[in-house]
C-alpha positions in Angstrom: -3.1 -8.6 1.5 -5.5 -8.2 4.5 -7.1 -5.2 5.2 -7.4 -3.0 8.2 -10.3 -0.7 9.4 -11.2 1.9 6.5 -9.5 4.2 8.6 -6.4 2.8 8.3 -3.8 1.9 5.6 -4.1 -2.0 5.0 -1.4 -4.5 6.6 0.5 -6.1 4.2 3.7 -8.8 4.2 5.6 -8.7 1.0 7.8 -11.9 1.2 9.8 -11.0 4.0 8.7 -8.0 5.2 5.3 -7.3 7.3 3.9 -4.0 7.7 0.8 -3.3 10.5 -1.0 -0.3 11.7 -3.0 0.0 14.7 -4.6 3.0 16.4 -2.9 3.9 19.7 -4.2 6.2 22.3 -5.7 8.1 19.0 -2.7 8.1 17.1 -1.7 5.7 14.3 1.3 3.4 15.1 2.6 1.4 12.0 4.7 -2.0 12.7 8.0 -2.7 10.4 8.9 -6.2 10.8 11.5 -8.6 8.8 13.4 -7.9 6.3 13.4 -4.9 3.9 14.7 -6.6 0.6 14.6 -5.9 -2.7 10.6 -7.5 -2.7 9.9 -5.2 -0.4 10.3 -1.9 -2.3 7.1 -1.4 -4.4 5.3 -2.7 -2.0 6.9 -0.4 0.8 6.4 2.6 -1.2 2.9 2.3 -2.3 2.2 2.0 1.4 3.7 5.0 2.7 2.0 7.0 -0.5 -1.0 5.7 0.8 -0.4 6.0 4.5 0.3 10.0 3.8 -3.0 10.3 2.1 -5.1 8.9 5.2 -2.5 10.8 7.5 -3.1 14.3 5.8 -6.8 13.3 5.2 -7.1 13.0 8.8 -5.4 16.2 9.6 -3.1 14.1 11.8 0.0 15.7 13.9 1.5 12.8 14.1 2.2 9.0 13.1 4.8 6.3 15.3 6.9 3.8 13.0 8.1 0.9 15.2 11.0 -0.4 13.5 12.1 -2.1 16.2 11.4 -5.6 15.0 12.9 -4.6 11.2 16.5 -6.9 10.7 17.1 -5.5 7.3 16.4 -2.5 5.3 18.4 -1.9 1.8 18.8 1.2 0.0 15.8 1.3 -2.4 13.6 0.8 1.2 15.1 3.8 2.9 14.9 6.1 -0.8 11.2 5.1 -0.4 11.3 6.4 3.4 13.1 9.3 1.9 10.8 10.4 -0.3 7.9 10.2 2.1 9.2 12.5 4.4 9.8 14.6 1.6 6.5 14.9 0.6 5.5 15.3 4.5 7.6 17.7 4.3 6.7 19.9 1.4 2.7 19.1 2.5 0.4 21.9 3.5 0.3 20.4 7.1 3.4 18.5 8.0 3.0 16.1 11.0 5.6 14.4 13.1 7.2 10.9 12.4 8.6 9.3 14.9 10.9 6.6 14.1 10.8 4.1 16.9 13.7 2.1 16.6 16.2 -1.1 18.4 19.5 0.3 19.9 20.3 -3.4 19.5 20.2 -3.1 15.6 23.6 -0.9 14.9 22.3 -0.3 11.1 19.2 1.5 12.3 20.5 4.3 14.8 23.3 5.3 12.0 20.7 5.0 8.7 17.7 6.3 10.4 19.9 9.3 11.9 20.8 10.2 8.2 16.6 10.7 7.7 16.1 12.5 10.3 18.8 14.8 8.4 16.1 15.4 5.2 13.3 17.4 7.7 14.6 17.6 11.3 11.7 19.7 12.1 9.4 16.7 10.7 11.3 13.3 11.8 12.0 11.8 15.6 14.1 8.9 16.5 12.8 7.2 19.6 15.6 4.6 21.1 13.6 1.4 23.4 15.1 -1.1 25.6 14.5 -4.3 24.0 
């Protein structure tokens, strides 16, 4: 695991997936790439605990996910999506997600729709010409 600025979660790549935040115009973009198997999961979901804690520690109104690069995601991925925008949420200061993600990938438009479906008022889906 390799480790961003304190400021930011750590990047990680479990087996085939890689996860990457940046800073971007003063907002915090975070980079899904490869595959979202099975490997993935614990990983996955320790990140996103940990990426809510910095995001509500720094009072944040909102974070981008770029999917756009993501091939695969299964269903114990996207639980671990769904429970983060749960606790976003429930929190005492929700802030935007937007999910930026490939028109080009079929799966993501109709799975990602069905989060935005958990906190409408909380979750975006961004479409971008590949």
């Amino acid at each position: 695991m390799t480790t961003s600025p304190p400021s930011n979660p750590p990047s990680l790549r479990p087996s085939g997936l890689f996860i990457k935040s940046a800073e971007s115009e003063g907002s915090l973009c975070v980079t899904l790439s490869g595959n979202g198997d099975a490997s993935a999961v614990q990983p996955l979901d320790e990140y996103l605990v940990h990426l809510h804690g910095q995001l509500a520690q720094r009072r944040a109104s909102s974070v981008l996910i770029d999917v756009t690069q993501l091939v695969f995601m299964n269903s114990s991925c996207i639980k671990a999506f769904a429970s983060w925008i749960h606790d976003v949420k429930v929190s005492a200061r929700p802030y935007a997600i937007r999910l930026r993600l490939n028109p080009g990938l079929l799966w993501q438009k109709r799975t990602l729709k069905t989060l935005t479906r958990l906190a409408p008022s909380v979750v975006q889906l961004e479409e971008v010409s590949l």
